[in-house]
BAKE-371049 format. One line per 5 residues: number of its first residue (from 0); their letters; for each residue x, y, z of N, C-alpha, C, O, CB. Coordinates in steps of 0.05 Angstrom, whole numbers, plus 5000, padded with zeros to 4 digits. Each point is the difference from the previous one (the first is absolute). Glycine has a CB too. Layout:
# residues N
NUM) a) X/Y/Z/X/Y/Z/X/Y/Z/X/Y/Z/X/Y/Z ~ ... .
# end
This chain:
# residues 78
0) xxxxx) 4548/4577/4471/5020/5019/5007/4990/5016/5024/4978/5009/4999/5039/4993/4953 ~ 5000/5003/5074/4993/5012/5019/5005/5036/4989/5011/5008/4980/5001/4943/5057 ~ 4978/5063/4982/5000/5026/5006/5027/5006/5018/5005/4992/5022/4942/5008/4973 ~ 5067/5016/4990/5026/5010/5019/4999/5014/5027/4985/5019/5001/5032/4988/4957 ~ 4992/4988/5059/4997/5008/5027/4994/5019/5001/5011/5007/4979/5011/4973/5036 .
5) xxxxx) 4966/5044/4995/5004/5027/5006/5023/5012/5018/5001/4987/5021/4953/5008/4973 ~ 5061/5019/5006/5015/5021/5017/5000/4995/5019/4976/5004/4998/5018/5024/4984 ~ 5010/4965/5043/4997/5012/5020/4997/5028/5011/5017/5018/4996/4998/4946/4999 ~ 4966/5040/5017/5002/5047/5006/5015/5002/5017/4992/4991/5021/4963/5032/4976 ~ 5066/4985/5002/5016/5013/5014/5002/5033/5012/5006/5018/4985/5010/4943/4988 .
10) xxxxx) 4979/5044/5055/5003/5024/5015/5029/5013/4997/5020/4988/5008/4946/4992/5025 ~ 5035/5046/4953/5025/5010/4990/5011/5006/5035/4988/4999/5022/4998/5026/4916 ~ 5043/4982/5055/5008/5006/5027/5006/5029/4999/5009/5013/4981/5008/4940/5031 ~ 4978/5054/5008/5006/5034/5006/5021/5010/5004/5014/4986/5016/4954/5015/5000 ~ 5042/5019/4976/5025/5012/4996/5002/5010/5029/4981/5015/5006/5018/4998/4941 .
15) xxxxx) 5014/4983/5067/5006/5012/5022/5019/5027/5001/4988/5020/5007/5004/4934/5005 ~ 5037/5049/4981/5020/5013/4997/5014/4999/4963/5010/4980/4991/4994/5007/5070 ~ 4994/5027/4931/5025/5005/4987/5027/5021/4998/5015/5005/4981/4951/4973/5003 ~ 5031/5035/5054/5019/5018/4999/5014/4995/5023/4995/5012/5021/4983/5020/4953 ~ 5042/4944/5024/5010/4998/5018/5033/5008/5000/5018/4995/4984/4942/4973/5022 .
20) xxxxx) 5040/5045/5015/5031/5018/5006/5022/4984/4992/5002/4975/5000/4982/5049/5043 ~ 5030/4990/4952/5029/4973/4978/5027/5024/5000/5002/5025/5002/4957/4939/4945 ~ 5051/5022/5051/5028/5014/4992/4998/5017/4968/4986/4994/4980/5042/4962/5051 ~ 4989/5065/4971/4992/5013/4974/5022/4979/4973/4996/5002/4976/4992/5059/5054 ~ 5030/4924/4982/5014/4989/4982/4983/4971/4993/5009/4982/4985/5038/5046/5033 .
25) xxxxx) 4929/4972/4996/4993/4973/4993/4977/4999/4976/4979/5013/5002/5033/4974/5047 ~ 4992/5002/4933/4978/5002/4974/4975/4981/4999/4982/5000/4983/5058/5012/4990 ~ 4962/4977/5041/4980/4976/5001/4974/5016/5004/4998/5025/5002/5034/4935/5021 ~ 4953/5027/4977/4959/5004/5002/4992/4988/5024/5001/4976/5001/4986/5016/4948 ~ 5004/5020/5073/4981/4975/5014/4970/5013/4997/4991/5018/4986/5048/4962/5057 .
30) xxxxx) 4949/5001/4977/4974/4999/4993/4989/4977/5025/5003/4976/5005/5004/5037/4936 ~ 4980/5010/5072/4984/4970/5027/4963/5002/4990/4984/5019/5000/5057/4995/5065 ~ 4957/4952/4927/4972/5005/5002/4982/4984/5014/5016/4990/5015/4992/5028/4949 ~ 4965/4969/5043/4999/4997/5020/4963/4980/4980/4982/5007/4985/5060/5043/5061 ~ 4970/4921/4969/4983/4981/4982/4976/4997/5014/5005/4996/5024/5032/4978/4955 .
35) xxxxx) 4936/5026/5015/4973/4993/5014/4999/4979/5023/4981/4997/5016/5002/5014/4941 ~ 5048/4971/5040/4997/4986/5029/5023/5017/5021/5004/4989/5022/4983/4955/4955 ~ 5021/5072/5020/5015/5011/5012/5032/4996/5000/5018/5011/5013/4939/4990/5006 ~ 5043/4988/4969/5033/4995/4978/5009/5027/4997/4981/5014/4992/5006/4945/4972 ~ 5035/5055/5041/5010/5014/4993/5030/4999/4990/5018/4987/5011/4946/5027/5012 .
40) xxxxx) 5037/5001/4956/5027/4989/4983/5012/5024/4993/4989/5020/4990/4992/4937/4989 ~ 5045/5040/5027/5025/5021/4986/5006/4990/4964/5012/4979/4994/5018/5025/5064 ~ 4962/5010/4928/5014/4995/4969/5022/5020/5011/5002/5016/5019/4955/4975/4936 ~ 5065/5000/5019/5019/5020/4992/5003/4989/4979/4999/4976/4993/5022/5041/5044 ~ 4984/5010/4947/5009/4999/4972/5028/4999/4998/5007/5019/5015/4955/5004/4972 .
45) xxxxx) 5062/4966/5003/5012/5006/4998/5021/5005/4968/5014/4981/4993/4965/5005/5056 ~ 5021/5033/4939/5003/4997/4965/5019/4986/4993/4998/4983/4982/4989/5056/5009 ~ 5036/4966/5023/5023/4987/4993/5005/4960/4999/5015/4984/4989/4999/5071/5033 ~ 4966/4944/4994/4998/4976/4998/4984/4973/4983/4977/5007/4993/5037/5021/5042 ~ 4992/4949/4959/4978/4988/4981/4990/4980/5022/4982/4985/4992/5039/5020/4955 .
50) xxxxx) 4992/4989/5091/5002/4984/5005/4969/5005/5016/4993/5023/5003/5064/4966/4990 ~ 4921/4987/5019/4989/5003/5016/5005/4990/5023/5019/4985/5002/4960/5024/4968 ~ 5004/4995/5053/5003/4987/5033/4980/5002/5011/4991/5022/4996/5048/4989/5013 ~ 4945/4973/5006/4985/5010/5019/5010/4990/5037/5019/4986/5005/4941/5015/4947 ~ 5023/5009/5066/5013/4999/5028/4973/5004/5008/4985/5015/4989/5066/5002/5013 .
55) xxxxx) 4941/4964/5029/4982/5012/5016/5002/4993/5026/5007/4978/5008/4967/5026/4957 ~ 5017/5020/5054/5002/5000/5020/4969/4991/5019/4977/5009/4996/5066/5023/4986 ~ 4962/4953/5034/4976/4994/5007/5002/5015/5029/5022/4999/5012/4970/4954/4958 ~ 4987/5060/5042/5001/5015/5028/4991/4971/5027/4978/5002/5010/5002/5060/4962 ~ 5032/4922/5033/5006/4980/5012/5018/4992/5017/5020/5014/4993/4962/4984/4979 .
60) xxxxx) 5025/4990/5045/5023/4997/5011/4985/4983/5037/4977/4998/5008/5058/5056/4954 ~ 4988/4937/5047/5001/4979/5021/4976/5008/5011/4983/4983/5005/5065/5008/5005 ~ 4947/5036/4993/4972/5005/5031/4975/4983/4984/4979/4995/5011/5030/5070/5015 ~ 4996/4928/4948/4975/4988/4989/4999/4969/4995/4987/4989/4983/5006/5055/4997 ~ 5029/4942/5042/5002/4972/4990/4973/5004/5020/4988/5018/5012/5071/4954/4973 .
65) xxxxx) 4938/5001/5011/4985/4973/5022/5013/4992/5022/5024/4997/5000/4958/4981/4965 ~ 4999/5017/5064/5016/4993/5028/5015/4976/4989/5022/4992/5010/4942/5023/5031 ~ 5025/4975/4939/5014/4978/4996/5015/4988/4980/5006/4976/4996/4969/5024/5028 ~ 5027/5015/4966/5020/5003/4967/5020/5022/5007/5005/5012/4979/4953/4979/4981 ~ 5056/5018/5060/5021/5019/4995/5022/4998/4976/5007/4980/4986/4985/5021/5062 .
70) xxxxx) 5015/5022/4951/5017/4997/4966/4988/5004/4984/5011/5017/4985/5012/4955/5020 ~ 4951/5018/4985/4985/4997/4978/4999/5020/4983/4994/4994/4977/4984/4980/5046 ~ 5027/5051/4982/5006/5025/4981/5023/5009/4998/5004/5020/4987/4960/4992/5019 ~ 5053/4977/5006/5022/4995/4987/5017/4976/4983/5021/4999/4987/4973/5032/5044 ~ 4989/4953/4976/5006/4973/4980/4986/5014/4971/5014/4999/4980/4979/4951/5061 .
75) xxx) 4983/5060/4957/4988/4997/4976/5011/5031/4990/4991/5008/4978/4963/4955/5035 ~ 5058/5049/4997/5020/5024/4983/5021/4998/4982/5010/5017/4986/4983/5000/5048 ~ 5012/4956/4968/5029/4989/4980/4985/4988/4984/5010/4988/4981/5031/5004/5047 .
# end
């Protein structure tokens, strides 16, 4: 019988914000925190809902194709 894997250790991520300016009619939670590779992520809470989503933005765009691949960051955005 083998020995069960260990865990991997995982670097918690740092809370960046949790007071971000909002409308007073809006109930939701956010929360920016900010991952040991430099990931930073918007949570929102939202109560009313059971649904989840995620979305990400990558800071990229054309000035970073290749002389010779034009398009290429915008092909790989869809």
């Amino acid at each position: 019988m083998t020995a069960p894997k260990p865990e991997p250790k995982r670097a918690p991520a740092e809370l960046v914000t949790n007071q971000l300016e909002k409308p007073s009619n809006d109930d939701r939670d956010y929360r920016i925190i900010l991952f040991p590779n430099k990931l930073e992520v918007l949570l929102v809470h939202d109560p009313e809902t059971d649904k989840a989503r995620a979305a990400l933005d990558v800071n990229v765009g054309n000035f970073s194709d290749e002389d010779d691949m034009p398009g290429m960051a915008h092909a790989v955005e869809h």
